[in-house]
Structure formats: C-alpha cells, structure tokens
C-alpha positions as CSV (number, residue, x, y, z in Angstrom):
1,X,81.3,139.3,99.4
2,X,79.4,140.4,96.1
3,X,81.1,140.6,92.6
4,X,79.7,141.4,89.3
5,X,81.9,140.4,86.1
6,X,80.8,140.3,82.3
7,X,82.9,139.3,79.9
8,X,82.8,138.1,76.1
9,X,86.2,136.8,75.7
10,X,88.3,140.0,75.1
11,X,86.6,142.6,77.6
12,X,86.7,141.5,81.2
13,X,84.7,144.0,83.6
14,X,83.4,144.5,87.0
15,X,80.4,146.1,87.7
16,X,78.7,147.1,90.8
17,X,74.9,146.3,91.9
18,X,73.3,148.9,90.7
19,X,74.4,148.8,87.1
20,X,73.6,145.1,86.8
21,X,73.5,143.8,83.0
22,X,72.8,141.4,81.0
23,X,74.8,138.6,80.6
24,X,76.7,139.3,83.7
25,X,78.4,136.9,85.8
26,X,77.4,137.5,89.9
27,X,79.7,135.7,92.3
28,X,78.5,135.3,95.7
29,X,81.2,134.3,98.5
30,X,79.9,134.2,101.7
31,X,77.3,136.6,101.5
32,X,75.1,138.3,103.9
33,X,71.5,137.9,103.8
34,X,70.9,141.8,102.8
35,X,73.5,140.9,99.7
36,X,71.2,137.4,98.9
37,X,68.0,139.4,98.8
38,X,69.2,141.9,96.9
39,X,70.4,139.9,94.1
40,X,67.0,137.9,93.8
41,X,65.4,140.9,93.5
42,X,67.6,141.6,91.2
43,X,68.1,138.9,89.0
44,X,64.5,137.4,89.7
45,X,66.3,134.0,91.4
46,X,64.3,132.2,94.1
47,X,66.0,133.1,97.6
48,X,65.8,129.6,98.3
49,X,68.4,129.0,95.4
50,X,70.9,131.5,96.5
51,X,70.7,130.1,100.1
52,X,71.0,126.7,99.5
53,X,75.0,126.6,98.9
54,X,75.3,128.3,102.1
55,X,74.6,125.0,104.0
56,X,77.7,122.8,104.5
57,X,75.4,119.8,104.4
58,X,74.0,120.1,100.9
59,X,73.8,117.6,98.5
60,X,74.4,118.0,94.9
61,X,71.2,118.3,92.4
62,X,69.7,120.3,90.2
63,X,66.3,122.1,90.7
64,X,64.2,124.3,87.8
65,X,61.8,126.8,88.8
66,X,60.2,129.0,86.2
67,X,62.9,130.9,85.4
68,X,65.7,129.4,87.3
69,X,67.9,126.5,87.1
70,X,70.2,125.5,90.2
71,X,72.9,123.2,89.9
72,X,74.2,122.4,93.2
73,X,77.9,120.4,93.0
74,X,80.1,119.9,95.9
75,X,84.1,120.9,94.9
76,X,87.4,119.9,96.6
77,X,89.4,122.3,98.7
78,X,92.8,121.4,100.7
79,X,92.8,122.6,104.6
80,X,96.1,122.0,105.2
81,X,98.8,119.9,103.7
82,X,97.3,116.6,104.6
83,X,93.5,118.0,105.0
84,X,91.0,118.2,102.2
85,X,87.8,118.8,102.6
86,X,84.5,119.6,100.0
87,X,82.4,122.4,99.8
88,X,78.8,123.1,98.2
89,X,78.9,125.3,95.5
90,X,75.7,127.1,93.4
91,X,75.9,127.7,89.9
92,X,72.3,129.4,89.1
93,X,71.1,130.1,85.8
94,X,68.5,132.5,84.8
95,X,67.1,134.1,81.2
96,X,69.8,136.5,81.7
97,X,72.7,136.0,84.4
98,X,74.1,133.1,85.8
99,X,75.4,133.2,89.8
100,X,77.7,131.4,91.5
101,X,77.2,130.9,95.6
102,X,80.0,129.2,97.9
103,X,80.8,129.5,101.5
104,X,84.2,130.5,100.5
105,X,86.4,131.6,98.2
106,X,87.5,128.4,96.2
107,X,90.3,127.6,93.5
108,X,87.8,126.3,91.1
109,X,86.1,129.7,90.5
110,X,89.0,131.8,91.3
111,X,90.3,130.1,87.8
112,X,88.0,132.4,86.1
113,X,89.7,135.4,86.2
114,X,91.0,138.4,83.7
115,X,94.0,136.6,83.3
116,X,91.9,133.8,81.7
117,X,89.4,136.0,80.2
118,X,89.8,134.5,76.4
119,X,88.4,130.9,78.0
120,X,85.5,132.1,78.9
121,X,82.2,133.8,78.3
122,X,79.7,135.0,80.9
123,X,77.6,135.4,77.9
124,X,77.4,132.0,76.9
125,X,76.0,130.3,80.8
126,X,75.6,126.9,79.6
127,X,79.0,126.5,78.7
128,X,79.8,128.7,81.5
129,X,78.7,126.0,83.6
130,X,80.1,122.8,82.1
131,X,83.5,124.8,82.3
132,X,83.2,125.2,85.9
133,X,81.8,121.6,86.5
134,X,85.4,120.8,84.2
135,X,87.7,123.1,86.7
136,X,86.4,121.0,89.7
137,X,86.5,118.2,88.4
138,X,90.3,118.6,87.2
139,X,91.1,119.9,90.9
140,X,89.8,116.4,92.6
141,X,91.7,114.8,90.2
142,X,95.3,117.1,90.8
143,X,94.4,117.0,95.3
144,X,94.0,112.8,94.5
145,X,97.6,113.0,93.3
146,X,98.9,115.6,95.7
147,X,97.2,113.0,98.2
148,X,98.9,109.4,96.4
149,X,102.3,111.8,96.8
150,X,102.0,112.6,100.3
151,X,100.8,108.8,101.2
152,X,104.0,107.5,99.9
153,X,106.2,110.4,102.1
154,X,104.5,109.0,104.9
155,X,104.6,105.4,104.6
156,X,108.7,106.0,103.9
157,X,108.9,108.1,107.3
158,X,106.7,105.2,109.1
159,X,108.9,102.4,107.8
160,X,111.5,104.8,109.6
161,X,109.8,105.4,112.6
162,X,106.4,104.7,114.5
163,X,105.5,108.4,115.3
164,X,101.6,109.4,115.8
165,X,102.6,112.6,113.9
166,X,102.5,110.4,111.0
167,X,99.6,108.2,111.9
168,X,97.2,111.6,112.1
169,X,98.9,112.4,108.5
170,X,97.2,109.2,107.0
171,X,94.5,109.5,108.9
172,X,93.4,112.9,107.5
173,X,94.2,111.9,104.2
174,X,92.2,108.9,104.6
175,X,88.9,111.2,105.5
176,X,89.6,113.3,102.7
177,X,89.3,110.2,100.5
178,X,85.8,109.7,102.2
179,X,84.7,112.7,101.2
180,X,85.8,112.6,98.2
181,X,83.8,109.7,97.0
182,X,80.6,110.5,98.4
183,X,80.7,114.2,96.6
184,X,81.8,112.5,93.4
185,X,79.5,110.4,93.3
186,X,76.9,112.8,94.0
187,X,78.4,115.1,91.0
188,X,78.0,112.2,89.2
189,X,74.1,111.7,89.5
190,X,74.1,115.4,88.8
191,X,75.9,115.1,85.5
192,X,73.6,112.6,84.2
193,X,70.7,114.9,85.2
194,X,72.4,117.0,82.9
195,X,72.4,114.3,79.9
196,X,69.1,113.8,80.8
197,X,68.0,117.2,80.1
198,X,69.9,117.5,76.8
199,X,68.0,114.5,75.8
200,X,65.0,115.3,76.1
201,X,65.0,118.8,75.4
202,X,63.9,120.1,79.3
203,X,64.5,123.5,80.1
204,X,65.8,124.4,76.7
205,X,65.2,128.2,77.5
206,X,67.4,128.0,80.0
207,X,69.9,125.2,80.1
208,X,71.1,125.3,75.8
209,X,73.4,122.6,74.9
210,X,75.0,123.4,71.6
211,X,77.0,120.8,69.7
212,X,80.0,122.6,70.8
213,X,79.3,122.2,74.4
214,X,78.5,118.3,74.2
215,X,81.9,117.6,73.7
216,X,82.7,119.8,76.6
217,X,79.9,118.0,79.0
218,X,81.5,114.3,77.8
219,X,84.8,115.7,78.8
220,X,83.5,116.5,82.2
221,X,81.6,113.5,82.5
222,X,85.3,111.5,82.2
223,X,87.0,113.8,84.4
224,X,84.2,113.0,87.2
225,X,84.3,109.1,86.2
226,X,88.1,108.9,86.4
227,X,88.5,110.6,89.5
228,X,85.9,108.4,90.8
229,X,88.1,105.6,89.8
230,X,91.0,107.1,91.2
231,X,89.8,108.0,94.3
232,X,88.2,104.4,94.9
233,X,91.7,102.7,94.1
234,X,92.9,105.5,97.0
235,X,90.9,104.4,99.2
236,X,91.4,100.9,99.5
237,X,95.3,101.1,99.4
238,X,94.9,103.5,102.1
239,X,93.1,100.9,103.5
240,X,95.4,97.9,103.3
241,X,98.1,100.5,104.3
242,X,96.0,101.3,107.3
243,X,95.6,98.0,108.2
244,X,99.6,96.5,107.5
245,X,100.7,99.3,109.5
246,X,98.5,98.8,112.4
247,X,99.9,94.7,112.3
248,X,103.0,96.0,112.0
249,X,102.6,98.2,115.5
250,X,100.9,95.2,116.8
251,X,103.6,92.9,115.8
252,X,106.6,95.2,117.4
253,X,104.5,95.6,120.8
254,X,104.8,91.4,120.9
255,X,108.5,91.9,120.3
256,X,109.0,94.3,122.8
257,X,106.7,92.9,125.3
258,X,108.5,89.5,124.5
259,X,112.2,91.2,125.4
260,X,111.3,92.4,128.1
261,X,109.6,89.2,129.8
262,X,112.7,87.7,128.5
263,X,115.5,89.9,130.5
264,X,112.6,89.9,133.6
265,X,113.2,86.2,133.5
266,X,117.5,86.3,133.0
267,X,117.7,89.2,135.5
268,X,115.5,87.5,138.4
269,X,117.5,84.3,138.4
270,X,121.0,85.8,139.8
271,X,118.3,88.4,141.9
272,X,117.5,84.8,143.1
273,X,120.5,82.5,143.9
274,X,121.8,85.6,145.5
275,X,118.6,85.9,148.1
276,X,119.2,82.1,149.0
277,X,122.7,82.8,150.2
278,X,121.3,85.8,151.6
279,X,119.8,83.6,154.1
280,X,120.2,83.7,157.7
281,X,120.8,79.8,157.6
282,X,123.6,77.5,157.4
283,X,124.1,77.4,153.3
284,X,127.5,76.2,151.5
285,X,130.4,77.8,151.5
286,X,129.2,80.4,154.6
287,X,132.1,80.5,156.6
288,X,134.7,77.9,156.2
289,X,135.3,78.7,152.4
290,X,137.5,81.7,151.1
291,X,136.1,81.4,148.0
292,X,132.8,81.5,148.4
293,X,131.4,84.6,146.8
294,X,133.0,83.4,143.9
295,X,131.5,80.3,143.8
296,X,127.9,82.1,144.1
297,X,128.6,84.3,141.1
298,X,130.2,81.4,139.2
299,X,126.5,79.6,140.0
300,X,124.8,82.4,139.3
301,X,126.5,83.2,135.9
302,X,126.3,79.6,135.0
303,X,121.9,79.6,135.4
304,X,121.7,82.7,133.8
305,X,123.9,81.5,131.2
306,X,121.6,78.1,130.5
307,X,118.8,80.0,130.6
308,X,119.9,82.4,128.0
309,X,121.0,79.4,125.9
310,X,117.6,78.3,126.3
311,X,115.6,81.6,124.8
312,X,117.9,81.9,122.0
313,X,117.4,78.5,121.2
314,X,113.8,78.7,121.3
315,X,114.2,82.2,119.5
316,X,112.1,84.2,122.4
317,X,115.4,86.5,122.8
C-alpha cells in the first residue's frame, strides 16, 4: 500500500505518485516491489533502504548514503490480548521527502493522521522523525502497562485455579517482554547514534537538529530509557512469578500424590483382613460363631482405624 501526505500544520493532503512534491510524507505499508522501485526512482532513495524494513529480522541502526539517511527502529504491536510482538519500521530521510516503510499497518504511524494534523509537519523531517521515534516509544511504555494489568488478572485466576489456559496467558506475555528488551535496547544504541550526529555536526544537510527539537530528542531518549527500566522490572517479576507458580504446581502434585498413597494404604488393609478370612482354611470364628462377620468388620475397622490415627499423626493425611 502506497500513500503520499504533505502537510504544514493546517493543510493535510494526499497526493498520488505522479504529483509527488516536496516536502511530502510517503508511507509505505507492505509494499510490492513495483511500488519500492518506483519510489526510489522517485525520491532518489537507495532500493536497499526501502527494502530493508521489509525483513522481520532487522535490527535497528542508522545508515547515510549520499543523500539518504535510514533510521531503522523496531516498534511494539499487540497480537492478541496477551500477545505482543515488534516490528521493523523505516523512517528514510532525503533533501526533500522523508518515507516511512513497515510490514504492516502500525499504531505508531497511524497517530499521524488529519485528525492530528496541527502536531505535525512533513515539512520539518527531523522533527518528523523524533516525533515518531516519541509515539513508539510512548506505545511500549502504554502495552508494558496493559501487560503489568493483565499479569495481575492472571495470577488472581491461578491462585483460583491451575488451568493451562492461564499458564499460555503468562507465557506469551512473558515472550513479549523478551522482545521487548532486545528492541529497546537496540532503539537505544540508535538514539545515541542520533546524539552522536547532533554532536558532531554529521549529516547536517540531512538530519538538522534545531534547538527546538533537542528537547524533543531528550524526551524520547527518557521515554526509551524508562521503558527499558520498566520492562526489565517486568521481566524478572514475571520471572519469580513463573518460577513460584511452577513450586506451587509442584508442591500440590506432592499433596495429591501423598493422598492418594495414603487412602491406597487405609483402603488395602480391610481389602486385606477380608482376603485372610476369605481363605479356604480353618480361621476363627468359621463356623461355630454367629457372630463372626461382625467380628471381621469390627477387626477390620479397628486396623484401619489405627492406621488412620497414625497418618494424621504424622500429618501424611
């Protein structure tokens, strides 16, 4: 899917390919490869810059060539209810447009809409950019607490109940956490790549930090660094949970295993008594004694009885 916006803050428009402009904003989603090298011709991008969001195992960096800067991020998207998941996404600048590329369409860009259209400006790209690096970086941080609320739904239902339903729950929470951290760390190393430039003045024609924008790059950097925090805290209660929850299965396995030993043991000792007298020899109370079923039960009860005594007492039952 191609789309082609501009906008300076009041006037939000879409254009189509062939009346390309300056200062336009091209927004790649999934495109095909007739789309990709059309737009390089277009814009002048290197192919290889367009194409390199377009594989899932991407990492995050930043790459200049002549007159082309691509900033490669990874940003969080949410499967399901319990599964997140992150996704490369392309931010190119040149002299005159800036593109975005993703594999699919994505809440971070969709935030830049004509709804929004006073909070941006396609004209200015460098800030263009640290606003988009800002919108993923505030969507890790609202999926980490979407994720800390589910965890503690689903550590009330499994002090309830034992169910594998729940177990799969935590477990795909816990992989989003994984990925997670390794794609905010990556964003990381790309943000200071970022400072790096600033500092010493690389790629000025294309990448221009203003002294309005620096505060807006520190803001992002924070965002990044405290969901980085967050997510690490995540991870090792998810952890511990993980672990206390997989004693606690282990410990009720014992029990159960232990009760039913136990009743084995109570229910094979009348099973017993009654085989002896079962016995096609002379025993007590055979023939001569009326009462003699009675006093087999009354024995039996009486063993089973001690040895009940005994399990309590030695708290086995």
């Amino acid at each position: 899917m191609l789309r082609i916006y501009k906008n300076d803050g009041i006037n939000y428009q879409e254009y189509d390919l062939n009346s390309l402009t300056r200062n336009a904003w091209v927004n790649l989603v999934n495109p095909a490869s007739d789309e990709l090298v059309l737009i390089a011709e277009k814009t002048n991008c290197p192919l290889d810059f367009l194409k390199a969001a377009l594989d899932e195992e991407e990492r995050p960096r930043i790459e200049i060539e002549d007159d082309s800067a691509l900033i490669l991020i990874n940003i969080p998207v949410m499967l399901s209810e319990t599964s997140y998941d992150t996704l490369p996404l392309g931010i190119v600048i040149t002299t005159e447009n800036i593109i975005t590329v993703c594999l699919e369409n994505n809440p971070v860009v969709l935030e830049f809409n004509e709804y929004n259209r006073r909070s941006f400006n396609t004209a200015k790209r460098t800030r263009f950019l640290f606003q988009i690096l800002y919108k993923s970086a505030t969507y890790y941080l609202r999926y980490l607490r979407q994720i800390s609320r589910l965890s503690e739904q689903i550590e009330v239902d499994l002090r309830r109940t034992m169910k594998n339903k729940e177990l799969f729950e935590l477990m795909d929470l816990q992989q989003g956490l994984t990925y997670f951290t390794s794609s905010l760390r990556s964003n990381g190393i790309v943000m200071d790549r970022l400072l790096r430039i600033r500092s010493n003045n690389q790629c000025r024609h294309l990448i221009q930090i203003h002294e309005e924008d620096e505060d807006l790059l520190e803001d992002v950097i924070i965002e990044n660094n405290q969901a980085v925090q967050m997510v690490e805290m995540y991870s090792r209660i998810f952890t511990n949970l993980t672990d206390t929850f997989a004693s606690i299965i282990s410990n009720n396995l014992n029990m159960v295993m232990k009760f039913l030993t136990s009743m084995t043991i109570i229910l094979a000792i009348p099973t017993m008594i009654a085989s002896f007298w079962g016995m096609n020899v002379n025993v007590p109370f055979r023939d001569s004694n009326p009462y003699g079923f009675g006093f087999v039960v009354a024995i039996a009860a009486l063993v089973t009885g001690t040895a009940v005594y005994i399990l309590i007492r030695r708290k086995i039952l």
